[in-house]
Backbone as CSV, one residue per row, in Angstrom:
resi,resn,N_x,N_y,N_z,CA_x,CA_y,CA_z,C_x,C_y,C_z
1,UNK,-59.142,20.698,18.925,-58.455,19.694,19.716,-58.180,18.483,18.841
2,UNK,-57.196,17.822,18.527,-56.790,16.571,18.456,-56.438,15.561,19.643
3,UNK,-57.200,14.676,19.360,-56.809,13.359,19.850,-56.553,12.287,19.238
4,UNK,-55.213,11.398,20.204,-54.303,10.450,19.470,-54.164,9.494,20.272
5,UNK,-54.781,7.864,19.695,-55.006,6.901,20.094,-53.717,6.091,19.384
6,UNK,-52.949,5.402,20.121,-51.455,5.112,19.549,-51.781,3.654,19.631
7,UNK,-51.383,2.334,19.237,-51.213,1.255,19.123,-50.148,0.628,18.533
8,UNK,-49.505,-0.672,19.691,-48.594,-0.970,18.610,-48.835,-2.732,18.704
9,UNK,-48.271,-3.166,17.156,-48.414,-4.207,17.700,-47.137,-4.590,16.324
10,UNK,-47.085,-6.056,16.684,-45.475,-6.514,16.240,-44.977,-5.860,14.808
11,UNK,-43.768,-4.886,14.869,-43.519,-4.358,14.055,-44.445,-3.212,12.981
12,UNK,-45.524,-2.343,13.807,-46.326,-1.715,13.477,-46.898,-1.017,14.592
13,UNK,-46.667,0.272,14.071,-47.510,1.431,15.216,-48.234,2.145,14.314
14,UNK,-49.216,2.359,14.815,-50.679,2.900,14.158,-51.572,3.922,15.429
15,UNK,-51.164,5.311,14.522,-51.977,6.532,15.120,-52.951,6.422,14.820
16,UNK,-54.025,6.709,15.187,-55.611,7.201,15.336,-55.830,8.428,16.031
17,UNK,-56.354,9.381,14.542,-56.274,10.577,14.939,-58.241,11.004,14.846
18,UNK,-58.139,11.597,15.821,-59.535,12.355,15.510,-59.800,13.857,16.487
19,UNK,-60.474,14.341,15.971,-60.622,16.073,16.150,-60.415,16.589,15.192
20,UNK,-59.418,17.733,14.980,-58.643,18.841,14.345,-57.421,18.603,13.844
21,UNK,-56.818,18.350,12.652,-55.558,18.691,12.665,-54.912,19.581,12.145
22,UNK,-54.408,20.780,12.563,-54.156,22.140,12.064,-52.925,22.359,12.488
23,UNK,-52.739,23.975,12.406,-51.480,24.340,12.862,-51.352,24.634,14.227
24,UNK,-52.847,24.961,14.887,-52.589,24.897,16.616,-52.661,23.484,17.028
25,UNK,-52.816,22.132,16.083,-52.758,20.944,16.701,-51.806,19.953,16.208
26,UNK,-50.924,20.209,15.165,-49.454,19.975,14.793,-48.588,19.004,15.953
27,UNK,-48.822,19.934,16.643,-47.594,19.870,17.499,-47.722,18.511,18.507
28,UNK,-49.496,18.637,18.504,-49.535,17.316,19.507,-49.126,15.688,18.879
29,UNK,-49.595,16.148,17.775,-48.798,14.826,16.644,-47.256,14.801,16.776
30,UNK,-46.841,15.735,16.744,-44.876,15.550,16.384,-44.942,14.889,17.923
31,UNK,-45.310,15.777,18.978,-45.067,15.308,20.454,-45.186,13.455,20.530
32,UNK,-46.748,13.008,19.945,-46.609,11.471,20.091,-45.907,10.516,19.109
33,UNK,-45.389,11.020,17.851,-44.708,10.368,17.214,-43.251,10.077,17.683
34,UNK,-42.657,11.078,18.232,-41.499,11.454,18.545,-41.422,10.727,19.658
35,UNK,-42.327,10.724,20.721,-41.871,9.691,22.310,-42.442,8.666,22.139
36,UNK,-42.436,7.790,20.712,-42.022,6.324,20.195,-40.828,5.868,19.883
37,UNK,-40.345,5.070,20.576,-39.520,4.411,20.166,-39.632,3.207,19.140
38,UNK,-38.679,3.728,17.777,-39.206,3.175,16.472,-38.503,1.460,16.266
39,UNK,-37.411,1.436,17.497,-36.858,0.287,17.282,-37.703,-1.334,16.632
40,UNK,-37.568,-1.730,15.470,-38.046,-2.797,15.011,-39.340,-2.749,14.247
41,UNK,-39.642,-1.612,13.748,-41.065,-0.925,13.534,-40.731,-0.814,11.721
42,UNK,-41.728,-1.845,11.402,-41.113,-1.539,10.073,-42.982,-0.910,9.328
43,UNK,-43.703,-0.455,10.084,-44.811,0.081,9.224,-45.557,0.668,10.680
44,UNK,-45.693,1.960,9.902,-46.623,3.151,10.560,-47.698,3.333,9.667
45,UNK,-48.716,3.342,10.686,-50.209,3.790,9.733,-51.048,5.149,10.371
46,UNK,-51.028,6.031,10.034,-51.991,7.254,10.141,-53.411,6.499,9.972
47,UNK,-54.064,6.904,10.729,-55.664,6.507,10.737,-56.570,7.983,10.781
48,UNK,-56.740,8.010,9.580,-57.392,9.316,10.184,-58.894,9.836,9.408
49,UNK,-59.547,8.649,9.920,-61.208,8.515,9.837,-62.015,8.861,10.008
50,UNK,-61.735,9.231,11.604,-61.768,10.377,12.646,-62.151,11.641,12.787
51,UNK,-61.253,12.298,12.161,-60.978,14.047,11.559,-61.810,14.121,11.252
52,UNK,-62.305,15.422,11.499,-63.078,16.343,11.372,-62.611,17.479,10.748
53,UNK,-61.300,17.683,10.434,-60.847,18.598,9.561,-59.281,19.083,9.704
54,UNK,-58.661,19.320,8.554,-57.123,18.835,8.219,-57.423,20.061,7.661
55,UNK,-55.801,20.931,7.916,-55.694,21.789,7.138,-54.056,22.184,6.322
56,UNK,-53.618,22.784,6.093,-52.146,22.525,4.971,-50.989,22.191,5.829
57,UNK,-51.146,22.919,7.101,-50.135,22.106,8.209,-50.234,20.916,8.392
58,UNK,-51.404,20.024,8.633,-51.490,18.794,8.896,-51.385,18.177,7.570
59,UNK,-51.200,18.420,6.645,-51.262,17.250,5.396,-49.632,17.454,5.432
60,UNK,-49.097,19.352,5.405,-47.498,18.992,5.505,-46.693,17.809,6.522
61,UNK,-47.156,17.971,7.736,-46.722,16.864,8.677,-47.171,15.291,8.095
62,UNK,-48.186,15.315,7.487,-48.273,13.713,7.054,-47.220,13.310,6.325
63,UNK,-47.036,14.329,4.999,-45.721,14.265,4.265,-44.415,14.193,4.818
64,UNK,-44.502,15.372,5.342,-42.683,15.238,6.594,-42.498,13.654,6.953
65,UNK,-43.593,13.552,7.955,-43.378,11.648,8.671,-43.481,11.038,7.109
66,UNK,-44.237,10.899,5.813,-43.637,9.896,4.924,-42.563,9.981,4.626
67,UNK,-41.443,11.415,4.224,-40.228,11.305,3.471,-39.327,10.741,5.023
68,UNK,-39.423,11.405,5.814,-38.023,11.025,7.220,-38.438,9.124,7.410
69,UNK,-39.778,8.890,7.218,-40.118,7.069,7.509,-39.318,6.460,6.608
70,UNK,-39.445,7.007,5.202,-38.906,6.496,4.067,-37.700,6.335,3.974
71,UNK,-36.906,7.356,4.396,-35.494,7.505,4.706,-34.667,6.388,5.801
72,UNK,-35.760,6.532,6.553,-35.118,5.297,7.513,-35.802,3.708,7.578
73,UNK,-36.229,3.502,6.296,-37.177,2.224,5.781,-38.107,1.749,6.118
74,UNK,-38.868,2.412,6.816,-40.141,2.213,7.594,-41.204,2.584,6.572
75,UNK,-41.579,1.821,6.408,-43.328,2.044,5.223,-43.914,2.942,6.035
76,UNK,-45.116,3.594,5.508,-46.188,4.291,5.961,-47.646,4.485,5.119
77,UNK,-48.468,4.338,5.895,-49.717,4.524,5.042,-50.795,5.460,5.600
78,UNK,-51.254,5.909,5.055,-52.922,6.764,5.729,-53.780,5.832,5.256
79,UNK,-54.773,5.608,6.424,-56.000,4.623,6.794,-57.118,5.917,6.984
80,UNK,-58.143,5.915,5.646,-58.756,6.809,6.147,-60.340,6.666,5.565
81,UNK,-61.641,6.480,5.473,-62.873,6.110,5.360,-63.545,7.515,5.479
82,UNK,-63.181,8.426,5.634,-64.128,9.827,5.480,-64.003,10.769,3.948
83,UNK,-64.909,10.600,3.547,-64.733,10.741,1.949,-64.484,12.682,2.306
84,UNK,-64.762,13.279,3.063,-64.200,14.923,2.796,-63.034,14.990,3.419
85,UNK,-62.583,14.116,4.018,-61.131,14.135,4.537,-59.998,13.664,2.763
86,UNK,-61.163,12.248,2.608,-59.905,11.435,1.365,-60.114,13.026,0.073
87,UNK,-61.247,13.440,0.086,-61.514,15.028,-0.894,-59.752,15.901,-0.817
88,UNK,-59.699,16.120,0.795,-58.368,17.177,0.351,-57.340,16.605,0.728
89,UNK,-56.995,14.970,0.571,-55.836,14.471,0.646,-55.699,14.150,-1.351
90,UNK,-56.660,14.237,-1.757,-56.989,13.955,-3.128,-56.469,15.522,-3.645
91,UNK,-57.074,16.346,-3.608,-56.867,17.772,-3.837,-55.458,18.700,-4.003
92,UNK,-54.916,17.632,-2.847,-53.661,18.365,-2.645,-52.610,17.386,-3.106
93,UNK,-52.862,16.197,-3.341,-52.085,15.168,-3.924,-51.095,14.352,-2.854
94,UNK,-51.921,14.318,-2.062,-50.815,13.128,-1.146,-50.840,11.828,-1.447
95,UNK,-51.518,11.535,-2.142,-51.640,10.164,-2.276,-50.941,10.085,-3.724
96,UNK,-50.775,11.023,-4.549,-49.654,10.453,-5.558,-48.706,10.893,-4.741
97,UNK,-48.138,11.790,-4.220,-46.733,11.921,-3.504,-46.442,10.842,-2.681
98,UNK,-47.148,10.236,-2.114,-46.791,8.892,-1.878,-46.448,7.915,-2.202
99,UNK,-47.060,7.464,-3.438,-47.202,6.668,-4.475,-45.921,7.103,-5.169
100,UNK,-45.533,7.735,-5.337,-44.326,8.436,-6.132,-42.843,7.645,-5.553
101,UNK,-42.954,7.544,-4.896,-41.869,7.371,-3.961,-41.660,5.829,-3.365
């Protein structure tokens, strides 16, 4: 199960994710990103401190939302304090693919 704690506040919406994020829990992420309205939103933050475990679907979707944010000038960042979570965001290189760009 994933759960998604949404916040917004002036010009910034910030997910808070905790549970699972996989390929049977994908979808609940696209679902709450998507019924935001991004008008005036110039920074999104993934929080995901939370997790309990990410797997290649969920790091792809982190990526997807950085390149489409990027595209439409909206910054983005992952907020994250769980050192085996930051392990396979490290592993798999999201954080230079981010940085890259």
């Amino acid at each position: 199960m994933l759960n998604i704690k949404t916040e917004r506040q002036k010009g910034k919406i910030s997910f808070s994710l905790s549970g699972q994020f996989d390929m049977g829990t994908a979808d609940i992420l696209e679902d709450a990103v998507e019924n935001e309205d991004l008008t005036g939103v110039q920074s999104i933050a993934f929080v995901l401190s939370k997790l309990e475990f990410i797997d290649s679907t969920g790091i792809g979707e982190l990526i997807k939302y950085y390149r489409k944010f990027a595209g439409q000038g909206i910054t983005m960042e992952l907020i994250n304090e769980n050192p085996e979570i930051e392990e396979v965001l490290e592993l798999i290189g999201v954080r230079e693919i981010m940085a890259e760009n």
